[in-house]
C-alpha positions in Angstrom: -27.6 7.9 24.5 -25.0 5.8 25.5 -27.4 2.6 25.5 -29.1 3.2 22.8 -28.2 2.3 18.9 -26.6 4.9 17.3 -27.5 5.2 13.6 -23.4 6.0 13.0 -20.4 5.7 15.0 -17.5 7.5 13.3 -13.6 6.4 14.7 -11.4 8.6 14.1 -11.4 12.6 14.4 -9.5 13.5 11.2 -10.2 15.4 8.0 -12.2 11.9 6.7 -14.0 11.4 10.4 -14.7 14.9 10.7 -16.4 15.8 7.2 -18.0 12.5 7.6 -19.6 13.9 10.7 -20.4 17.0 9.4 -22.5 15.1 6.7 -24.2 12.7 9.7 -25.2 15.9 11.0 -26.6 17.5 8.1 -28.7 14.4 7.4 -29.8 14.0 11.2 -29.0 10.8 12.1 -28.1 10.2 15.7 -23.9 10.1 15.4 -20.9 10.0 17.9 -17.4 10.3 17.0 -14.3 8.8 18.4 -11.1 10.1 18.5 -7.7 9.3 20.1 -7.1 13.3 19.5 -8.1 16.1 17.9 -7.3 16.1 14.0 -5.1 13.8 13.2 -1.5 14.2 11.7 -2.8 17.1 9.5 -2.4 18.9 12.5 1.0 18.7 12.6 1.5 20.3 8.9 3.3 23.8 9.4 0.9 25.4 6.8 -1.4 23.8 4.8 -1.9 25.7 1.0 -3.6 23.4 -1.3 -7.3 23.4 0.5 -10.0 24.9 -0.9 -10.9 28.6 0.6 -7.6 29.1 1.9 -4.7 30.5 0.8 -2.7 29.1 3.5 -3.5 28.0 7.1 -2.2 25.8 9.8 -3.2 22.6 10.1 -4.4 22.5 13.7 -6.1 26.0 12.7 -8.0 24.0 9.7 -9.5 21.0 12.2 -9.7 23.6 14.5 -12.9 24.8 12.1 -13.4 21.7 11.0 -14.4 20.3 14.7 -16.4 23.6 15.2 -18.8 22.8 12.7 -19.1 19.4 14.1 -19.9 20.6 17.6 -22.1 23.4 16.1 -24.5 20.1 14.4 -24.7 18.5 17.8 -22.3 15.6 16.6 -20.8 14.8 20.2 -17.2 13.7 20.1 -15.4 11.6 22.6 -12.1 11.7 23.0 -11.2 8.1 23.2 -9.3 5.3 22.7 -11.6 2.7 20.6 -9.6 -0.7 22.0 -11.7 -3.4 20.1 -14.5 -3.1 17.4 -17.1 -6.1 16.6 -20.4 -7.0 15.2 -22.8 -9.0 16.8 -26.4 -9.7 15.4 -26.0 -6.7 12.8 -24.9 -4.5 15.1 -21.4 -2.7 15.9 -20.0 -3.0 19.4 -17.7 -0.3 19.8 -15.3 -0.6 22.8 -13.4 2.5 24.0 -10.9 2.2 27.2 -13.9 4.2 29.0 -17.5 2.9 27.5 -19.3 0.4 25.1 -20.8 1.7 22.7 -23.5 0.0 19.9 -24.5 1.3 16.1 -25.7 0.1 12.8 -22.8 1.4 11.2 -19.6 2.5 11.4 -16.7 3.8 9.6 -13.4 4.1 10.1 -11.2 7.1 9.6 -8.3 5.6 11.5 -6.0 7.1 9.4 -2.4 5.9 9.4 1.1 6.4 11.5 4.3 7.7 9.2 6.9 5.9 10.0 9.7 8.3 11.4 13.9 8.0 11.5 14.0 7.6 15.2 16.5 10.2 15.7 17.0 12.5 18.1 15.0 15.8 17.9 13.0 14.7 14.8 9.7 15.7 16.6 11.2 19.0 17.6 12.1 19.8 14.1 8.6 19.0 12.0 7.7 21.7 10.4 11.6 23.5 10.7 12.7 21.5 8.1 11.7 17.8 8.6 8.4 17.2 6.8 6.1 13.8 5.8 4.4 15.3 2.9 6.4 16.9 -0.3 3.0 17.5 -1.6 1.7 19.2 1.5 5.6 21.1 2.4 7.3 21.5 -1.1 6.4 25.1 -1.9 8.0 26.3 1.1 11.1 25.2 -0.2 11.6 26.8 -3.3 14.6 27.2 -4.7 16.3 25.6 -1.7 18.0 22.4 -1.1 16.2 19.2 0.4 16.7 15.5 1.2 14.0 12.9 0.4 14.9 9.4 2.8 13.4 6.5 1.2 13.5 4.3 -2.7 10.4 2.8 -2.6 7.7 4.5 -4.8 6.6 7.5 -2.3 10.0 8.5 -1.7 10.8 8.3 -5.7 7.7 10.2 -6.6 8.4 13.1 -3.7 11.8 13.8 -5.0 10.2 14.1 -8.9 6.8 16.3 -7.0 10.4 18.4 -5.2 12.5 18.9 -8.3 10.1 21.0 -9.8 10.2 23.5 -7.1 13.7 22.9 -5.6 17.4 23.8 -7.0 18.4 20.2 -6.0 17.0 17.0 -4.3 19.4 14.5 -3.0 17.6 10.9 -2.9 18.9 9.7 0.3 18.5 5.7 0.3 20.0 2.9 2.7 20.5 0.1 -0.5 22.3 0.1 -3.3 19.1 -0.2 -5.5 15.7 1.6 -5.6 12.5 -0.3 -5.0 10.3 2.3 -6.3 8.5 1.2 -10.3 10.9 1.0 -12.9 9.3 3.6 -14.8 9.1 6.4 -11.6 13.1 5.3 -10.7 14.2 5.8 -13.9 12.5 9.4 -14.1 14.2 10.1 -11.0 17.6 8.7 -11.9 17.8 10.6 -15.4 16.4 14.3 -13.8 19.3 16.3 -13.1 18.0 18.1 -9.8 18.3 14.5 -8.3 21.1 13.3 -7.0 20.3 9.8 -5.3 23.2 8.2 -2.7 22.6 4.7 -2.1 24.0 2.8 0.7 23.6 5.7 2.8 22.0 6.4 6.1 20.8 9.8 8.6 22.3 9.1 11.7 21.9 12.7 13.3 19.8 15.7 12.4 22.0 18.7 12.7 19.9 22.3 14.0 18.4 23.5 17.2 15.5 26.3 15.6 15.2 24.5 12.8 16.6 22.2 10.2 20.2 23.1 8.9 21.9 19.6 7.8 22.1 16.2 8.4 24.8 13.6 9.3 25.9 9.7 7.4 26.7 6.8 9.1 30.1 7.6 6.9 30.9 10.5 9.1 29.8 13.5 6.4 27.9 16.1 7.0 24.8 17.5 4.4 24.0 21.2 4.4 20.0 20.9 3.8 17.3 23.4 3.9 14.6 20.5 4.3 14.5 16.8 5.0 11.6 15.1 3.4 10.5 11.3 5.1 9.2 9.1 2.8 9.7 5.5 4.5 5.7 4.4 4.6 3.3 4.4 6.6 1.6 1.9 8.8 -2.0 1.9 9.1 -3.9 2.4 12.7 -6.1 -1.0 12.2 -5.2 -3.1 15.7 -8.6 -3.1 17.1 -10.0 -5.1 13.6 -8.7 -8.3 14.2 -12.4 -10.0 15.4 -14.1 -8.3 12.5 -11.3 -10.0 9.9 -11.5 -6.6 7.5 -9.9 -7.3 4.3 -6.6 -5.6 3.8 -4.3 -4.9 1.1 -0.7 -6.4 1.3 0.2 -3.0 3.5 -2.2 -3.6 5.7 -4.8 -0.4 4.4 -8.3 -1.5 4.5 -9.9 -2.6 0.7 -12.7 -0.6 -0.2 -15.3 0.2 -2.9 -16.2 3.1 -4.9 -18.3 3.5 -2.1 -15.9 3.2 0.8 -17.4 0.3 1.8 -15.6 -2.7 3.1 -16.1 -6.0 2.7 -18.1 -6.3 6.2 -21.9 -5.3 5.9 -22.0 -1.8 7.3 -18.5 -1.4 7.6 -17.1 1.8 6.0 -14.1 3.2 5.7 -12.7 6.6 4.8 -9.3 8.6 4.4 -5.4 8.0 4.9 -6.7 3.9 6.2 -7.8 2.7 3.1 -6.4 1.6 -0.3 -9.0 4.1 -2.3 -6.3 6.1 -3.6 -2.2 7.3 -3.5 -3.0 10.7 -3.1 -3.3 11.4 0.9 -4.4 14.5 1.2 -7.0 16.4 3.6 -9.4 17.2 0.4 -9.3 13.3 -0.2 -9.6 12.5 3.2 -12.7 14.7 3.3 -14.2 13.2 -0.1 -13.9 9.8 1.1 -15.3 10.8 4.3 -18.6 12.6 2.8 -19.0 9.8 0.4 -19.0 7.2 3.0 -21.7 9.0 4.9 -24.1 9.5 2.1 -24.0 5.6 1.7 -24.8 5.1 5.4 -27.7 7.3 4.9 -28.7 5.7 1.9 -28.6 2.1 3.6 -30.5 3.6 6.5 -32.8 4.7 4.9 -33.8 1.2 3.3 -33.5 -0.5 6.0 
């Protein structure tokens, strides 16, 4: 079908891109998803415990199922790179680095890439101690000792989320002030599992197996159990700039109660847009499923 008009084209093969397909599927229209890889960074979560119908499992075991019931509807998905997106005459032009593809709609489910330390064997140690999500790790840690890196608001809101699992949190900030909302930093400065060190930085993870400590640019070492990342995120939106999406002053795409965007038949769904603080696979999938049902809904008046 690759010169024909696809109702949908879905970009992006996470929880939001996936659950959106599952929906495309369900409501036959003719749908193709692209994806850099399969399942985004859920897949990189250690265990996952807070999704529905599980009490825990992996997250490449959860898209793992996920993509099955895709494939089982007949959704097709490529595993691309989309390199440029536009719109010409109502209709999407989606470029990948192997084929052109055209559709009435689309929606994004780019999601978004955490920013990381940059240290060495950072990637070796997620999920053995070095984790992006305190709402997706913390239980694992209970009772244990973590770091949270950051001040702004995610890193101030992890450490409260942490303190009511942990024995301690140590805040672990590079200025000698928090960013975060008044209101959030001065929860965290007056709860007494948080210990915050400004002016301080990682420069070395200590562990081979797993996470034991870290060390400052002042020479000390940190005995830690778990090193929670919290220094933002940047959204995957590079191949937007001819369509001129509107974006909020981080860069994640505005959209609706409907996940629309402001571009006519534009949607957009999961960890890329503004919709909501909470990044999670369950919201990733709402957003995903909502989007779809208003594609259908347009469709079908048109």
């Amino acid at each position: 079908m690759q010169d024909s008009i696809y109702d949908l084209v879905i970009v992006g093969g996470g929880p939001a891109g996936l659950t959106a397909a599952i929906y495309a599927g369900r409501y036959k229209m003719s749908t193709v998803v692209i994806s850099g890889s399969l399942g985004g960074t859920i897949t990189l979560a250690h265990m996952v415990c807070n999704y529905p119908g599980f009490m825990e499992i992996s997250g490449m075991e959860l898209m793992n199922k996920i993509t099955e019931q895709v494939e089982a509807l007949n959704v097709p998905i490529y595993y691309e790179k989309v390199m440029k997106i536009e719109k010409e005459n109502n209709i999407f032009i989606v470029n990948t680095d192997t084929r052109t593809l055209r559709a009435h709609k689309v929606i994004l489910a780019l999601g978004n890439t955490r920013r990381e330390l940059g240290l060495d064997k950072e990637k070796e140690l997620i999920g053995r101690g070095i984790s992006y999500c305190a709402t997706c790790d913390g239980g694992f840690f209970k009772n244990k000792v973590v770091g949270v890196v950051g001040g702004a608001d995610a890193a101030v809101t992890s450490a409260l989320v942490l303190a009511d699992v942990v024995n301690k949190v140590y805040l672990i900030y590079r200025r000698d002030k928090l960013r975060a909302e008044p209101s959030w930093a001065d929860l965290a400065i007056n709860n007494p599992k948080i210990q915050i060190l400004y002016n301080t930085e990682i420069i070395e993870l200590i562990g081979d197996t797993k996470l034991t400590g870290v060390k400052f640019q002042t020479g000390t070492k940190m005995e830690l159990d778990g090193l929670f990342v919290e220094i933002g995120a940047v959204p995957n939106t590079e191949m937007l700039n001819n369509l001129k999406v509107d974006v909020d002053n981080f860069g994640f795409i505005k959209v609706d109660r409907s996940q629309r965007t402001n571009i006519p038949g534009l949607f957009a769904a999961g960890d890329i847009t503004n919709s909501t603080h909470l990044k999670q696979v369950i919201t990733s999938a709402a957003q995903g499923s909502i989007a779809t049902y208003e594609v259908y809904k347009e469709l079908k008046k048109e």
